[in-house]
C-alpha positions in Angstrom: 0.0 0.0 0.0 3.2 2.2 0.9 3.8 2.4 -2.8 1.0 2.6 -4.3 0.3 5.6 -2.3 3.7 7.0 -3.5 2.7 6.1 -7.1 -0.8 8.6 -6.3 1.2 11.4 -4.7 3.2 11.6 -7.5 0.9 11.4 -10.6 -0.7 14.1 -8.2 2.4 16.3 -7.7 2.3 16.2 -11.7 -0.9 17.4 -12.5 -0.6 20.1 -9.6 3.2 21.1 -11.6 1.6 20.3 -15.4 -1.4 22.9 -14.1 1.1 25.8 -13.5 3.0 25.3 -17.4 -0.5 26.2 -18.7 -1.5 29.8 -20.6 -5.3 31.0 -19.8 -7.2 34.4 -20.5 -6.5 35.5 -17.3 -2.9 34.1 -16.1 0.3 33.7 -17.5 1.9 30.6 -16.9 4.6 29.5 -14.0 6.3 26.6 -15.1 8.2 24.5 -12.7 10.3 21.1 -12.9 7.5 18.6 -13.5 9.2 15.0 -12.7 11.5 16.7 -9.4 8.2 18.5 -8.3 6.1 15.0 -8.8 8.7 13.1 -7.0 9.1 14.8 -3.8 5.5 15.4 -3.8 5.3 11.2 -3.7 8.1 11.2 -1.5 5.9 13.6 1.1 2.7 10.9 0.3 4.8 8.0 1.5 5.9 10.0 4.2 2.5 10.5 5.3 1.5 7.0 5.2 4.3 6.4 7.4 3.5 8.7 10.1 -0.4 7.7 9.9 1.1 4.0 10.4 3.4 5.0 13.1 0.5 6.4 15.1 1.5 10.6 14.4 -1.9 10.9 13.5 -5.6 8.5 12.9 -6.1 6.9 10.0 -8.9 9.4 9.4 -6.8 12.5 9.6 -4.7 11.9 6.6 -6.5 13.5 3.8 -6.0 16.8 5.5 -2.0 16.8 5.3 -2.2 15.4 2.1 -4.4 17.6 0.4 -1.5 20.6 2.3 0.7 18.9 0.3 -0.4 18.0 -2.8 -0.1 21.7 -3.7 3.3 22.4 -1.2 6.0 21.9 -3.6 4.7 23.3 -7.2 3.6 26.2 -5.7 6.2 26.8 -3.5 8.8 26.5 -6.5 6.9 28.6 -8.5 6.9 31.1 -6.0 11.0 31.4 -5.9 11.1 31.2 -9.4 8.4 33.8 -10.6 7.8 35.6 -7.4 4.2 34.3 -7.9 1.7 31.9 -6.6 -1.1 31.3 -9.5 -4.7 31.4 -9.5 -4.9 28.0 -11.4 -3.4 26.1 -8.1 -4.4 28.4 -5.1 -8.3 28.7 -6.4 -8.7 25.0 -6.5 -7.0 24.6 -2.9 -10.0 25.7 -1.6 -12.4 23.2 -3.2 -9.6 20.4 -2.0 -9.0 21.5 1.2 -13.2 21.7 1.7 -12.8 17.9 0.8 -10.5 17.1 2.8 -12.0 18.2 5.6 -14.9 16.8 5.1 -13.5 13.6 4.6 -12.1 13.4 8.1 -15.0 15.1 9.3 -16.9 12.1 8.5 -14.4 9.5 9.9 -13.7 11.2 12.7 -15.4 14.1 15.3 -17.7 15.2 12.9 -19.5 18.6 12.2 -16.9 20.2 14.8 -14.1 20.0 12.6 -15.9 21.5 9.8 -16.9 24.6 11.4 -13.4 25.1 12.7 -11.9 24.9 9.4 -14.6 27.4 7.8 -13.5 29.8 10.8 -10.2 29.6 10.4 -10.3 30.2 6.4 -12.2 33.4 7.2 -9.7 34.4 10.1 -6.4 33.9 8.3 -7.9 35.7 5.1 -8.8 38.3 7.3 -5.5 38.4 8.9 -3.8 38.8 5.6 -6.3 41.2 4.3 -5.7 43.7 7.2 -2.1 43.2 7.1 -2.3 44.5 3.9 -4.1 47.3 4.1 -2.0 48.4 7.2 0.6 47.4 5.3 0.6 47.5 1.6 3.3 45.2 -0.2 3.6 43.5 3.2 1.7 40.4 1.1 1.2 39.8 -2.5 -2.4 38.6 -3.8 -1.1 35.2 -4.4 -0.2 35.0 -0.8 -3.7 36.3 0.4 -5.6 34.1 -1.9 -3.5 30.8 -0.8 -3.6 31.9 3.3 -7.6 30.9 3.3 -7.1 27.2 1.9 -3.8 26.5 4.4 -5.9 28.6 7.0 -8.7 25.9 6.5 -6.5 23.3 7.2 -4.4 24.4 9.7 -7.7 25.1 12.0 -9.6 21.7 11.4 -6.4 20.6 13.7 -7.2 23.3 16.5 -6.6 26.9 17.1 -3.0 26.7 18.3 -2.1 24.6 15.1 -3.7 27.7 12.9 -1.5 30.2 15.5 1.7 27.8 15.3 1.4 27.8 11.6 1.5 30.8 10.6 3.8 31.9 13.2 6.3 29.7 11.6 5.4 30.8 8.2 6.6 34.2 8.9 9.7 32.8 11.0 10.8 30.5 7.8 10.2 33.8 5.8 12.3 35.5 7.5 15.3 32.7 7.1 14.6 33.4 3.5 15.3 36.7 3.7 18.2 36.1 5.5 19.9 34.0 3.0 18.5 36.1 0.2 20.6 38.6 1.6 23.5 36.6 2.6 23.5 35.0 -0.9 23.0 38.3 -3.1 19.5 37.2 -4.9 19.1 40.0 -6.6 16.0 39.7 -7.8 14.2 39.7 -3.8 15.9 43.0 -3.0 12.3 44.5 -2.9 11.3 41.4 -0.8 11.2 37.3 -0.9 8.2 35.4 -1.5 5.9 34.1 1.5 4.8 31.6 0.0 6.8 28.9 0.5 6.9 29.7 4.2 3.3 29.2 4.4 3.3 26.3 2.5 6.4 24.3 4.3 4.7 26.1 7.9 1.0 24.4 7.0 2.0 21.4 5.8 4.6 20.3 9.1 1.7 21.7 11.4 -0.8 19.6 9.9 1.5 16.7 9.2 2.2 16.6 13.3 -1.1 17.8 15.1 0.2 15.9 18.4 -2.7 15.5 20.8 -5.1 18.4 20.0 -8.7 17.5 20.9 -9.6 17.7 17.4 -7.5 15.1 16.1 -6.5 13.5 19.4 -9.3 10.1 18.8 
């Protein structure tokens, strides 16, 4: 089962990285490495299983760290490559991270775990939103748009996940900008991407919710 659940995380970290190389209307493409992008993505899968196997987490918990990183790694190369984080990947986080909480929802406490995750979507867009208009460039739009989805997720684990999370996101940030600065990347002297903070920050919280009532059964 171990490998077959590989096999799915990376035909999904494919279609995730495939989705970015593509030219709409409305969005210019992102393109990232496909097959190193697949392959850590079914690297993470198989981590996942292992953890769920180990006893990290319930069995019925797993959708929600895999559906954090399904979307972890293209989005967080595309971010340090194009200083963006497109609307074909962080729109449809929000119709996979509604799943997968559902989905545990329904094998594990229910209802409660819903409602947590609709709150916390609405608090960390909130968050972002006034951030921004305290402080404008503090964010970009792609960051805004993907903090809801993560947001989602990180709360359907409890509220000091959601607080954990996104402290760490802007701790791993600022690492970034550390070595952006140490290392002369010219091209973040107005300021490195959150993104990938976010996304690395969400996916460990969720990956290692510990004993929180919400996915302590």
């Amino acid at each position: 089962m171990w490998g077959i659940v590989i096999c799915l995380g990376t035909a999904a970290g494919w279609a995730a990285s495939r989705l970015l190389a593509a030219t709409t209307r409305r969005a210019r493409p992102a393109p990232v490495p496909v097959v190193p992008c697949a392959v850590a993505t079914g690297v993470l899968w198989g981590v996942l299983w292992a953890l769920k196997s180990g006893g990290t987490f319930p069995e019925w918990w797993l959708p929600v760290p895999l559906a954090a990183t399904v979307v972890a790694v293209p989005l967080a190369v595309a971010d340090v490559l194009h200083r963006r984080l497109p609307d074909v990947l962080t729109v449809p986080a929000y119709a996979l991270a509604a799943l997968a909480v559902c989905a545990a929802a329904l094998g594990g406490p229910g209802p409660p775990l819903v409602v947590a995750a609709v709150i916390g979507c609405a608090a960390a867009l909130g968050f972002h939103l006034l951030v921004c208009a305290l402080a404008p460039g503090a964010f970009g739009a792609g960051d805004v748009k993907l903090s809801g989805s993560l947001g989602a997720l990180a709360a359907a684990a409890g509220w000091p996940t959601l607080v954990v999370s996104f402290g760490l996101a802007s701790l791993l940030t600022s690492l970034l900008a550390v070595v952006a600065v140490c290392a002369g990347v010219a091209r973040w002297r107005d300021g490195v991407p959150h993104g990938p903070g976010l996304l690395v920050a969400t996916s460990v919280s969720v990956s290692f919710p510990g004993g929180l009532p919400s996915v302590g059964s």
